[in-house]
C-alpha positions in Angstrom: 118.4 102.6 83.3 120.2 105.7 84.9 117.8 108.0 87.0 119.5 111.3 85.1 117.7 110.1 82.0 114.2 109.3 83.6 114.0 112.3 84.5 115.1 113.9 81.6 112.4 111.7 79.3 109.9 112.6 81.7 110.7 116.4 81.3 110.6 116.2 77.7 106.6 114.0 78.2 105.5 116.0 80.8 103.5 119.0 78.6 102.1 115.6 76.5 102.2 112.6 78.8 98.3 112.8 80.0 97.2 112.7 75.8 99.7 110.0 75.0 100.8 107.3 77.1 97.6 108.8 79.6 95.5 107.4 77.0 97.6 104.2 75.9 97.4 103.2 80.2 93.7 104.6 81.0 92.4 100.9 81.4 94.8 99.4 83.6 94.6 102.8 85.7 91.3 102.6 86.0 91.4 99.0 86.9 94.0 99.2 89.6 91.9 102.2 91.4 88.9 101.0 91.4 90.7 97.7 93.6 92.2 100.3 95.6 89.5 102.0 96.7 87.6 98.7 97.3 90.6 98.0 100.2 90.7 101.6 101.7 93.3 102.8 104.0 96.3 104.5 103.2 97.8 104.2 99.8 101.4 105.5 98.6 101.2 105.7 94.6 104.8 105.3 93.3 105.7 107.0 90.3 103.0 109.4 90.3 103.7 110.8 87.5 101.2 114.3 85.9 98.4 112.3 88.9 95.8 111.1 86.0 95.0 108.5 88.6 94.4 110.7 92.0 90.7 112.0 90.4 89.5 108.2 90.7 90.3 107.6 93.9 87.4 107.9 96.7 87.5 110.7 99.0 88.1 108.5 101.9 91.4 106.9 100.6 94.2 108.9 101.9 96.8 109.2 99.2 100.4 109.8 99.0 102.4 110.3 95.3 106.0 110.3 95.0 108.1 110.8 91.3 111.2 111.4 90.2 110.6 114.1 88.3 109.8 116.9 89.4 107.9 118.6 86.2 105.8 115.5 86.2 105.1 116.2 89.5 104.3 119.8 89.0 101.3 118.7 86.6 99.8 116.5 89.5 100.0 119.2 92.1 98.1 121.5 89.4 95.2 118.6 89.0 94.7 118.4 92.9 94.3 122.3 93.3 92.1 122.5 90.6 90.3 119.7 91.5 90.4 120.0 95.3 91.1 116.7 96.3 91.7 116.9 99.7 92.6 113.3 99.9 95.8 113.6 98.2 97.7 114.3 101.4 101.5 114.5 99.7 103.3 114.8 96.5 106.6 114.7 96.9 110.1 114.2 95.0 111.9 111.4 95.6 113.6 108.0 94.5 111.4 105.3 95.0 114.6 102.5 95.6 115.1 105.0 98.6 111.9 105.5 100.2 111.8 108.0 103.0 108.9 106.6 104.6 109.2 104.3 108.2 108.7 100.6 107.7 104.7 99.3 107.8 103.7 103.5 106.8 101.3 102.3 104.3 97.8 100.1 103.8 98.9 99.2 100.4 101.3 100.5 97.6 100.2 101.1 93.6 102.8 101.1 91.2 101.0 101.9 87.8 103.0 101.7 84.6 106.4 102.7 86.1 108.5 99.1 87.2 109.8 99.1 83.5 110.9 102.7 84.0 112.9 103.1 87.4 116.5 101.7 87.5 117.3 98.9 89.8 113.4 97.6 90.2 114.4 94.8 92.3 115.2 97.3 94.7 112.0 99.4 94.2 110.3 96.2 95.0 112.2 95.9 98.4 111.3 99.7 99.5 108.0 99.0 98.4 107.2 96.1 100.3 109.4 97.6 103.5 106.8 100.6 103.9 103.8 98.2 103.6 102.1 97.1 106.7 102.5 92.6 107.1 98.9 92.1 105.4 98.8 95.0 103.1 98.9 94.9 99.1 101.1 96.2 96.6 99.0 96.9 93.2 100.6 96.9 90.1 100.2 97.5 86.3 102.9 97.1 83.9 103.5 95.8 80.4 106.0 92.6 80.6 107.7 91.4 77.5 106.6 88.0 76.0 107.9 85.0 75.6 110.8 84.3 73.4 108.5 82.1 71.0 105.9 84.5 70.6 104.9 85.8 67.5 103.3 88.6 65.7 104.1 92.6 65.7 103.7 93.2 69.4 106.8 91.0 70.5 109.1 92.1 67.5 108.2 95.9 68.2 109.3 95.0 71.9 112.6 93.6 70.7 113.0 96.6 68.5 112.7 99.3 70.9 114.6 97.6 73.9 118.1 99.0 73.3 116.4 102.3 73.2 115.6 102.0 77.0 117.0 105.4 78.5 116.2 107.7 75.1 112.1 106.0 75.3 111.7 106.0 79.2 110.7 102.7 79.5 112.2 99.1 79.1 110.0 97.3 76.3 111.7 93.8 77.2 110.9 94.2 81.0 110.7 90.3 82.6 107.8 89.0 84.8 110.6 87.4 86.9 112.4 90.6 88.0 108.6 91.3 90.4 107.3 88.0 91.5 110.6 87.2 93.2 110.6 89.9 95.4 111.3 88.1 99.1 108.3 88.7 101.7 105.5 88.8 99.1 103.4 86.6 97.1 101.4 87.0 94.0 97.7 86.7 94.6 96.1 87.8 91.3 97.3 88.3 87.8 95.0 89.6 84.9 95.9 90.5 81.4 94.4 94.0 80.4 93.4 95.3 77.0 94.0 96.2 74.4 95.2 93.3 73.4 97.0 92.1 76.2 99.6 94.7 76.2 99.6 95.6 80.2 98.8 93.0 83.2 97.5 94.0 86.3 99.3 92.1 89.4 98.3 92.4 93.0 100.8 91.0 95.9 100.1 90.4 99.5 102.9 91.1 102.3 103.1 88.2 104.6 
């Protein structure tokens, strides 16, 4: 997936993201906060996006958003002023598989809904876990696609859309295998979300 046509999606979903696919990833949001703020610390969100999560978090976890697109990003910036959230400590433009952060910046990482967007994951993986501090956790929420043998509407809509990557914004056929084999961390929790099982919640430790 080229990053010329995330952020030209993204443009086009920015005025409509928060009442459409907002709503579609409010649970796994939700979820993936709520373990965050049980940790603490210093959090970089990648893939920010319009900042529907940055309300949740608690007023003594320092935050740091990052997107690729820029109009997204404008949305965010409006929910912190209007909201005040004086946690948020930066929101700023940038590639996430070139992270300009020093190594060990962070406490822990969240990457909500955006590994089956961002070309070349493998290497957002690797930035990820190089500005994590050794002990710290990367949170993630993502839909995966399912197995080959699976049946039902869910799996044929997946195989439907997936040559539609760059014109949807997302890859629908994203693999399990392209995250868990990231070198340096290891997968300590997976849970499927609802509705029906469409997103999973993963949470990886840094050695």
């Amino acid at each position: 997936m080229d990053i010329q046509a995330i952020r030209k999606s993204y443009a086009r979903w920015a005025p409509i993201y928060d009442a459409t696919f907002g709503a579609i990833t409010r649970v796994g949001r939700r979820r993936a906060v709520s373990v965050l703020n049980g940790l603490g610390g210093r959090v970089l969100e990648v893939g920010v996006g319009t900042g529907l999560s940055l309300p949740g978090y608690r007023p003594e976890v320092m935050v740091t958003g990052i997107d690729a697109s820029a109009e997204m990003l404008e949305k965010a910036r409006e929910k912190v002023a209007e909201l005040d959230l004086g946690n948020v400590q930066a929101l700023r433009l940038m590639d996430a598989r070139a992270l300009e952060f020093d190594d060990a910046s962070f406490d822990h990482v969240a990457a909500l809904h955006i590994m089956s967007v961002v070309p070349e994951p493998e290497r957002v993986m690797a930035e990820m876990a190089r500005v994590l501090r050794p002990g710290g956790t990367i949170v993630m929420v993502n839909h995966f696609a399912r197995d080959a043998q699976d049946k039902g509407a869910l799996p044929m809509l997946e195989r439907i859309a997936a040559p539609f990557a760059d014109r949807l914004g997302w890859h629908s056929d994203f693999q399990r295998s392209t995250v868990t084999q990231t070198p340096g961390l290891t997968l300590i929790e997976e849970v499927a979300l609802p509705p029906m099982r469409m997103m999973t919640l993963m949470r990886f430790r840094k050695a």
